[in-house]
C-alpha positions as CSV (number, residue, x, y, z in Angstrom):
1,X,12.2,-57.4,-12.3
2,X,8.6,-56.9,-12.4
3,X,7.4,-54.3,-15.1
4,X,4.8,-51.7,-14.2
5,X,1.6,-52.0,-16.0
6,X,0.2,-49.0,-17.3
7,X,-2.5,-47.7,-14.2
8,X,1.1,-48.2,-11.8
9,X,3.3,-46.0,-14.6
10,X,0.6,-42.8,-14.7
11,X,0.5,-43.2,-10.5
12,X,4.2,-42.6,-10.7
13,X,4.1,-40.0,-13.0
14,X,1.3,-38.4,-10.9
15,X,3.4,-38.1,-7.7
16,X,6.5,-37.0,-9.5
17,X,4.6,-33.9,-10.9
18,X,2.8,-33.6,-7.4
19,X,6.2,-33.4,-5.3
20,X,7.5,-31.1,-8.1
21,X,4.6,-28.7,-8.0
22,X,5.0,-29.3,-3.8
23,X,8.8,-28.3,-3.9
24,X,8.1,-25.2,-6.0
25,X,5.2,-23.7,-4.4
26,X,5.6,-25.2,-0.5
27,X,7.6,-21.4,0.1
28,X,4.5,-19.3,-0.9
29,X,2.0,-18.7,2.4
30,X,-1.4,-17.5,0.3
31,X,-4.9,-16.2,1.1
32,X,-7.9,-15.6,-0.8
33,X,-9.9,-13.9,1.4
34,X,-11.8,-10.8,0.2
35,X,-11.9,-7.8,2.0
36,X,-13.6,-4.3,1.2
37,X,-12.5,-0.9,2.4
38,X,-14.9,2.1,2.3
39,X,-15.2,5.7,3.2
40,X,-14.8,5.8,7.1
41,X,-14.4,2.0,7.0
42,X,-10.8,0.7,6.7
43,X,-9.6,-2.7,6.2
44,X,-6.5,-4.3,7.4
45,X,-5.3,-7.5,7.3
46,X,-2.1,-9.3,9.4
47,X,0.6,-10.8,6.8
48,X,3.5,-12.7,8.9
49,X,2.5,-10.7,11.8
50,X,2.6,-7.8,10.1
51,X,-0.3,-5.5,9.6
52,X,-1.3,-3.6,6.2
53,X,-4.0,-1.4,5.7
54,X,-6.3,0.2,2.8
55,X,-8.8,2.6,3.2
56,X,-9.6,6.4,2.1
57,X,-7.9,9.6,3.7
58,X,-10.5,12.2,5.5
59,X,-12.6,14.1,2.9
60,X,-12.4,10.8,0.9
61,X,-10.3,12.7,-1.9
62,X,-8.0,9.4,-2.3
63,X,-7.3,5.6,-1.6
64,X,-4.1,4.6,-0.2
65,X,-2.5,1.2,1.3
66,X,-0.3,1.3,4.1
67,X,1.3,-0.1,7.1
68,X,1.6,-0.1,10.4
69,X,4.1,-2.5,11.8
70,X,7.7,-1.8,11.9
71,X,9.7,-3.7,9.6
72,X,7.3,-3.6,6.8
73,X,7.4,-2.0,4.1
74,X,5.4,-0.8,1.0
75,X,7.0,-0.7,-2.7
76,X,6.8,2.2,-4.5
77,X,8.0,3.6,-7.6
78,X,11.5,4.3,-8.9
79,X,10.9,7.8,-9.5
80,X,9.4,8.8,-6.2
81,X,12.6,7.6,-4.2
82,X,13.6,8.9,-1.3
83,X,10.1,11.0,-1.2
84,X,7.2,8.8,-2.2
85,X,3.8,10.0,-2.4
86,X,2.5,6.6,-4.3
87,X,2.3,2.6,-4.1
88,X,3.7,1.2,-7.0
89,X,1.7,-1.1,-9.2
90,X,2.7,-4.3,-9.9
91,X,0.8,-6.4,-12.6
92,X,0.4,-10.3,-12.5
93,X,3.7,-11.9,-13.8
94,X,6.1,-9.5,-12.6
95,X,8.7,-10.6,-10.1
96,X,8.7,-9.0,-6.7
97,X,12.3,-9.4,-4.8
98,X,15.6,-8.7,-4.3
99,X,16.2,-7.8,-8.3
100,X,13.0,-5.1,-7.7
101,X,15.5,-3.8,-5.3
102,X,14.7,-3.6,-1.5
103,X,15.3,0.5,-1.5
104,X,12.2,0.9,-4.0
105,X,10.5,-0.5,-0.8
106,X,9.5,2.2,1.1
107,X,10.2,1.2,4.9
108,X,7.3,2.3,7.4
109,X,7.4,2.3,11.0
110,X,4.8,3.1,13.6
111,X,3.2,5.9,15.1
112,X,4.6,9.2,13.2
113,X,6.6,7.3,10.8
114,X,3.5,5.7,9.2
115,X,2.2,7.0,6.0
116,X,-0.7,6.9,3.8
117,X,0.7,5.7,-0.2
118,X,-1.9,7.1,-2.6
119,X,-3.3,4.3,-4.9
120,X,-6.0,6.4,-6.6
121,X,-6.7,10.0,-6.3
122,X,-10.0,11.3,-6.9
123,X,-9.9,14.9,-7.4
124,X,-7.0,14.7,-9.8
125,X,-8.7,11.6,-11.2
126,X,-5.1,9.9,-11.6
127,X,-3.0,7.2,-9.7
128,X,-0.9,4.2,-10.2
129,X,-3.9,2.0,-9.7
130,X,-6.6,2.3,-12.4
131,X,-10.0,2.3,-11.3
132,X,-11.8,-0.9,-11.5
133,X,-8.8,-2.8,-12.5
134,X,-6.9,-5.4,-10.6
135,X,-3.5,-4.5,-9.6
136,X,-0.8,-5.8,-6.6
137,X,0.7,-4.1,-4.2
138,X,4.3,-5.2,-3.2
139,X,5.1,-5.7,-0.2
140,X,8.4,-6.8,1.9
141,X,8.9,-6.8,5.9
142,X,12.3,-7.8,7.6
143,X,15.1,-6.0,8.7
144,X,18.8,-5.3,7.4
145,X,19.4,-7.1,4.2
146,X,17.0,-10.4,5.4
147,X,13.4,-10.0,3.8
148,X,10.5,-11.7,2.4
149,X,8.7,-10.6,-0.2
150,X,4.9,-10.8,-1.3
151,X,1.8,-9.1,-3.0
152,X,-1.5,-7.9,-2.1
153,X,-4.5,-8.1,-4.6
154,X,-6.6,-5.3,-5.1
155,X,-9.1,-2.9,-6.7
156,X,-10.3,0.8,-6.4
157,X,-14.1,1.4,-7.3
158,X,-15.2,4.8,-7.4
159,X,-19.3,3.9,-8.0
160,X,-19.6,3.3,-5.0
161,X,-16.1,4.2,-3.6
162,X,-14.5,1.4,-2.5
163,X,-11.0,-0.6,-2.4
164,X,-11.8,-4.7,-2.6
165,X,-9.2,-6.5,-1.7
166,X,-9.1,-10.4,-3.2
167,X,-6.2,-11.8,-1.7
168,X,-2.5,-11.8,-0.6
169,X,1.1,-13.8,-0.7
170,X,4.4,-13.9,0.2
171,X,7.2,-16.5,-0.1
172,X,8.6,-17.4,3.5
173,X,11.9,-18.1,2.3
174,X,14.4,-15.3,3.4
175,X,15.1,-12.9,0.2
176,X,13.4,-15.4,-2.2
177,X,11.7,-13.3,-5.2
178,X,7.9,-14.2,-5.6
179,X,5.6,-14.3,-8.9
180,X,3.3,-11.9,-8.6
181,X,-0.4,-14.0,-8.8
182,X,1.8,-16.9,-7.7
183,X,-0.4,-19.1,-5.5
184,X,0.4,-22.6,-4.3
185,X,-0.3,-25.6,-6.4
186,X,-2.4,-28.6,-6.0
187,X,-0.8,-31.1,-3.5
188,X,0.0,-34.9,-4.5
189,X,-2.6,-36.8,-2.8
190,X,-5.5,-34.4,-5.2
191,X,-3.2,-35.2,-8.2
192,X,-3.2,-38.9,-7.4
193,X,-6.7,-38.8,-6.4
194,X,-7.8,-37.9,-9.9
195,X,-5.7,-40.3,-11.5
196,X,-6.9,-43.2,-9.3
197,X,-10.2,-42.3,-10.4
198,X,-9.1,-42.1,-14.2
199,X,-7.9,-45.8,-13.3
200,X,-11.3,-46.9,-12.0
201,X,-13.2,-45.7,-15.2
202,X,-10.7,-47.3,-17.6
203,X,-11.5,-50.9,-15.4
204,X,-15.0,-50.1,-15.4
């Protein structure tokens, strides 16, 4: 049997940590577009079909995230259950899912059953969110005890008021937990790329 010479062993090695990295990240459905929300000037964005939405209530006096679609669902913190007045803020590294417990997740509706979730309120100058610090939202949609779970990246700015958003995710598998700041990995054929070109310079 033929033995593999050392350029063949790191192109193996390559593709077993591509389809590794593929396999753990091919659930997560990820965007990194940036958004910005200001006074008068909402900004929503469609998740799975689903629409969320950031913005500031009339009079400007806070910022709140919330949803439209039915099905979806905003979480919120443990303390405010069954009457939540705020969007719970989620830092990178924590785990969103079925362990955060889908009745922390506030379920929204349409029409009169929507509500506005206060990230930042600026007359009491106090919120879950911090001003100018990146936090996630977590979010869910689905129905009965079948949901998927994700996170919305975002920041309140009071100079000039403002909510940026800078991305969102959610893992497509039914009631799989996500990392919040998970994003999807590299695929194999970039992996394998680089090392073909480490192989050409070692030839050269």
């Amino acid at each position: 049997m033929r033995t593999l010479n050392r350029f063949e062993k790191h192109i193996v090695a390559a593709a077993a940590i591509a389809m590794t990295a593929a396999a753990a990240n091919a659930a997560i459905v990820y965007s990194d577009v940036v958004q910005q929300a200001q006074p008068l000037s909402p900004a929503s964005m469609s998740i799975a079909g689903k629409t969320f939405e950031v913005g500031f209530v009339q009079g400007y006096n806070f910022a709140y995230v919330t949803t439209t679609s039915v099905g979806a669902g905003i979480f919120v913190p443990l303390s405010q259950e069954p009457n939540p007045t705020n969007a719970r803020s989620f830092a990178q590294g924590d785990t969103i899912g079925t362990s955060t417990g889908v009745l922390d997740m506030y379920p929204l509706g349409g029409g009169s059953e929507n509500i506005n979730l206060e990230l930042y309120n600026f007359t009491t100058q106090s919120g879950t969110f911090a001003l100018n610090t990146i936090a996630y939202v977590g979010i869910g949609f689905g129905s009965g005890t079948q949901f998927n779970y994700g996170w919305i990246k975002l920041a309140v700015s009071a100079d000039p008021q403002s909510i940026t958003i800078y991305g969102w995710a959610y893992n497509d598998e039914v009631n799989q937990s996500i990392t919040v700041g998970e994003i999807p990995g590299p695929g194999a054929l970039g992996l394998l790329a680089i090392v073909g070109l480490q192989g050409r310079r070692r030839r050269a």
